[in-house]
C-alpha atoms as one frame of an Amber mdcrd trajectory, in Angstrom:
protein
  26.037   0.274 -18.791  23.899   3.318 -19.231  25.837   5.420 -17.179  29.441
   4.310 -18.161  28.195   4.944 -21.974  26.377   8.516 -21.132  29.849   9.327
 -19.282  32.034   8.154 -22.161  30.172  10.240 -24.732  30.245  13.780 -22.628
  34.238  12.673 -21.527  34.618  12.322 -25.667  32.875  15.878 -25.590  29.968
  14.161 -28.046  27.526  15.450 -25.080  27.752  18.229 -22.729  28.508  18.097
 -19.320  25.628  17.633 -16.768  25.287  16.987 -13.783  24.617  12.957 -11.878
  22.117  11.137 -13.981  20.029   8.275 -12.331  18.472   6.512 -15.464  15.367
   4.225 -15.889  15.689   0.846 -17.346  12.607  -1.233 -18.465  11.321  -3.790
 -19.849   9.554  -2.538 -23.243   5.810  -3.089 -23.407   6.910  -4.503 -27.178
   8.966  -7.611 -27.016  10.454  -6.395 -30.703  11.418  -3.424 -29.345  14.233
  -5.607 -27.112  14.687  -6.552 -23.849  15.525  -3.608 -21.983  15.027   0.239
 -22.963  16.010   3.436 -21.236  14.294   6.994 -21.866  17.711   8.960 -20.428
  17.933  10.797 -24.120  14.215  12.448 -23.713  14.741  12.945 -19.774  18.184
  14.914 -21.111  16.816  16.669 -23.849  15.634  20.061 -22.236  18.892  19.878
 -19.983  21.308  19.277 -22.568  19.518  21.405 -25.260  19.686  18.632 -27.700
  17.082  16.566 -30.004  16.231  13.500 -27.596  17.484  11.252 -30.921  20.474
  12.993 -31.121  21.212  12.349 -27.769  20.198   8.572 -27.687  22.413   8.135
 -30.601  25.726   9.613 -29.056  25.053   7.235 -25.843  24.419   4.235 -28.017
  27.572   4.929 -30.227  29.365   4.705 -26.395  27.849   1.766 -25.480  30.801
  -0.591 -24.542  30.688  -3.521 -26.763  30.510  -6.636 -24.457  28.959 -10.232
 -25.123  26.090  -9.593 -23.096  24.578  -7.387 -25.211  23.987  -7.956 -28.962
  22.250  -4.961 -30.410  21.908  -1.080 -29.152  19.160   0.613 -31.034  17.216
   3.531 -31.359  13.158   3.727 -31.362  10.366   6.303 -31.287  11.662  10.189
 -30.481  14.703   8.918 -28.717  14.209   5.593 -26.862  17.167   3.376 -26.293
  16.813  -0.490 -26.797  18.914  -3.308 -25.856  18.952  -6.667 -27.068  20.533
  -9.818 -24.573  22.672 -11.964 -26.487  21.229 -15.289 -26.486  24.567 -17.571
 -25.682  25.351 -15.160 -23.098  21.913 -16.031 -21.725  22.573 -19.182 -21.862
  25.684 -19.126 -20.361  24.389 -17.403 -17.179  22.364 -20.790 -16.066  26.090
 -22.365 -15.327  26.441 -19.387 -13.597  23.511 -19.418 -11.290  24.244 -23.188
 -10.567  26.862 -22.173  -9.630  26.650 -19.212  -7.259  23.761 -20.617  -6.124
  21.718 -18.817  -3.470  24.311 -16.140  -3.865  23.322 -15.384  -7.174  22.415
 -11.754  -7.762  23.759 -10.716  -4.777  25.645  -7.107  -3.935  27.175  -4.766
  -1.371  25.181  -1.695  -2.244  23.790  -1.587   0.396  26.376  -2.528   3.202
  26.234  -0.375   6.281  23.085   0.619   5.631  19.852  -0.196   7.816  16.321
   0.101   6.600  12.936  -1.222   8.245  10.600  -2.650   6.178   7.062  -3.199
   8.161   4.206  -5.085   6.339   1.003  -6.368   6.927   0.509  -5.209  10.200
  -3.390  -4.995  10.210  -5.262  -5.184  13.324  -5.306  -8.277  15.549  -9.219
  -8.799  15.016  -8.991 -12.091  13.092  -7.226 -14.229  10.909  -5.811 -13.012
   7.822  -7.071 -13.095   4.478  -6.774 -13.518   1.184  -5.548  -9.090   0.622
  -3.148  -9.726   3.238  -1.525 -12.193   2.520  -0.889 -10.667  -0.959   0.706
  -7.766   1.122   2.865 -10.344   3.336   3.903 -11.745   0.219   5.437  -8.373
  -1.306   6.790  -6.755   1.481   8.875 -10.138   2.278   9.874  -9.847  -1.225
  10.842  -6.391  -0.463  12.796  -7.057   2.264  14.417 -10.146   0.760  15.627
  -8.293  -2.333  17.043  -5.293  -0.063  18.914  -8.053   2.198  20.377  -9.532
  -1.380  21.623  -5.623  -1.860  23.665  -6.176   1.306  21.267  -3.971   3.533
  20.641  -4.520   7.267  17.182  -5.303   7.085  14.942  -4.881   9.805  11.062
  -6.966   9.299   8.644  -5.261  11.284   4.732  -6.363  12.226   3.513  -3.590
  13.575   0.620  -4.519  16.359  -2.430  -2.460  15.761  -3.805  -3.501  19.385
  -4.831  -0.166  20.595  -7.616   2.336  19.446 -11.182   1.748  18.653 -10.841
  -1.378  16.306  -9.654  -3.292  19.125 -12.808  -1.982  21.453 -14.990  -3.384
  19.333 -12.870  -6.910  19.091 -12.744  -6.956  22.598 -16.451  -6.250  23.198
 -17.372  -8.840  20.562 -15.378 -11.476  22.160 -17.117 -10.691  25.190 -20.362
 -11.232  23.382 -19.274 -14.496  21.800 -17.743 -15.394  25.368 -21.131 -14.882
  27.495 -23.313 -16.809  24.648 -20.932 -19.916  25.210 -21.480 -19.328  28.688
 -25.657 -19.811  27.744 -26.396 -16.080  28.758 -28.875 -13.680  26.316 -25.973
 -11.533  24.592 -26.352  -9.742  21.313 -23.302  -7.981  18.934 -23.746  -4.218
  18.318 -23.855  -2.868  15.659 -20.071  -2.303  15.563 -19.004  -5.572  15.828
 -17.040  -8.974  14.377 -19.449 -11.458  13.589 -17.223 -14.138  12.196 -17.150
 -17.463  12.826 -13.705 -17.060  14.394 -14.407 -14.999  17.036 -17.462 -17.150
  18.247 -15.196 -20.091  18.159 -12.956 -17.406  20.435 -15.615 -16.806  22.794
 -16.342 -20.647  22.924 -12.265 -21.279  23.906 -12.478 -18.172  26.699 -15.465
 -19.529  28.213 -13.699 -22.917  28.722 -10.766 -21.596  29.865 -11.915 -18.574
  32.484 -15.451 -20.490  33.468 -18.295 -18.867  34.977 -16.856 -17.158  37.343
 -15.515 -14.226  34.646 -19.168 -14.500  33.511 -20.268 -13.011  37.007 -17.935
 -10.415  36.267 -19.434  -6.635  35.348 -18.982  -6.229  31.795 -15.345  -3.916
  31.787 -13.910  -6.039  34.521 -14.869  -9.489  32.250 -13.230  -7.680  29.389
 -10.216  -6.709  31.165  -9.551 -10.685  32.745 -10.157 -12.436  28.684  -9.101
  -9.478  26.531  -5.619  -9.944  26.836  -6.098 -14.025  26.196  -8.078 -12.931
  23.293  -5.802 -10.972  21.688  -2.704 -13.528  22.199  -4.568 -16.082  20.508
  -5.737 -13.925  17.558  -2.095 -12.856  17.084  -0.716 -16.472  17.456  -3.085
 -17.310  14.761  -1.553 -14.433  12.281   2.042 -16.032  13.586   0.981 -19.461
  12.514  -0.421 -18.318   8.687   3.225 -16.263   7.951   4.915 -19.017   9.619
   3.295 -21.372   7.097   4.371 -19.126   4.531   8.015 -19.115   5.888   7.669
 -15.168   6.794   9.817 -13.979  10.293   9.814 -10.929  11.895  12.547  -9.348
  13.718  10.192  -6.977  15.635   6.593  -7.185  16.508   5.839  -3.846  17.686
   2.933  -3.014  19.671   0.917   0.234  19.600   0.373   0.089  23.620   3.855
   0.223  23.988
């Protein structure tokens, strides 16, 4: 709407000719002010050599008249504000009933891929309360670009390499040779949690005593790789409970 009424104005020769515009719509931080507002004029102003006001008012005078919109107004050095109808608004829940989970939905994006990789933090425990906040928004990232008609691509990527992980695999080794009864303290890089104990606890019942006769690299080498399978099926099960998928889970190693 923006654009079509910025066009109309400089094809009407009320404005002069630039060059493409990409304008910002938002919500005002003043609900009086309307329900959306642009700031095109002042972005124009130096470009067009024009008062910012001046401008806004030429592109509101274009504005298409249409029953969505019931009121095109000017505020402040140039903002423009737009007011929703509300029976249009009202009409639009028959319309969303009806379209269903279609609603909203485009083609900008067709042909198009994109990647969109989230949370991917290192495979040293479960997940908490930060990321699942990022899992979360980068779904609804990816969700919204899908609804543009993009081929999206969810990525995890698998932080299982680098020094983070040596110290995950060197506290599960702890964990694993106090379940086995032996005198093992955590350094003081470590993970202390409760879930890697309980970790050590499940390697020690699975791989016995004789991994505990093992030197200390070799041990590490035989339960590290159980260790980190079960740490990442536990980050599968939490997004899984959320309903989150990933096309591509992406490891560092690789």
């Amino acid at each position: 709407m923006v654009v079509s009424a910025l066009d109309s104005a400089i094809a009407a020769d009320a404005l002069p000719e630039i060059g493409e515009v990409t304008p910002t719509v938002e919500r005002p931080k003043i609900a009086e002010h309307g329900d959306y507002s642009t700031s095109i004029a002042l972005a124009l102003a130096s470009s067009m050599r024009m008062a910012p006001r001046e401008i806004a008012t030429k592109i509101a005078e274009s504005v298409e008249k249409s029953s969505m919109v019931c009121d095109v107004s000017i505020a402040g050095p140039g903002f423009i504000n737009f007011r929703l109808d509300d029976e249009w608004l009202r009409s639009q829940v028959n319309v969303i009933r009806e379209e269903g989970v279609e609603f909203a939905h485009s083609d900008i994006g067709a042909g198009q891929k994109v990647q969109v990789e989230f949370v991917s933090v290192n495979p040293t425990g479960p997940l908490h309360i930060g990321h699942v906040r990022g899992a979360v928004i980068g779904n609804g990232i990816a969700n919204i670009l899908d609804a543009a008609g993009f081929d999206v691509q969810r990525e995890y990527y698998v932080n299982d390499a680098g020094n983070q992980m040596r110290i995950f695999m060197e506290s599960a080794y702890v964990r694993f040779m106090q379940a086995a009864g032996k005198d093992a303290e955590l350094g003081v890089e470590s993970y202390p949690g409760e879930f890697v104990v309980d970790l050590g606890a499940e390697l020690y019942a699975e791989f016995g005593d004789s991994v505990v006769e093992m030197d200390k690299g070799d041990a590490i080498g035989v339960i590290g790789k159980t260790a980190l399978d079960r740490t990442l099926a536990n980050i599968h099960g939490t997004l899984a409970m959320m309903g989150i998928e990933y096309d591509e889970w992406f490891s560092e190693r690789s």
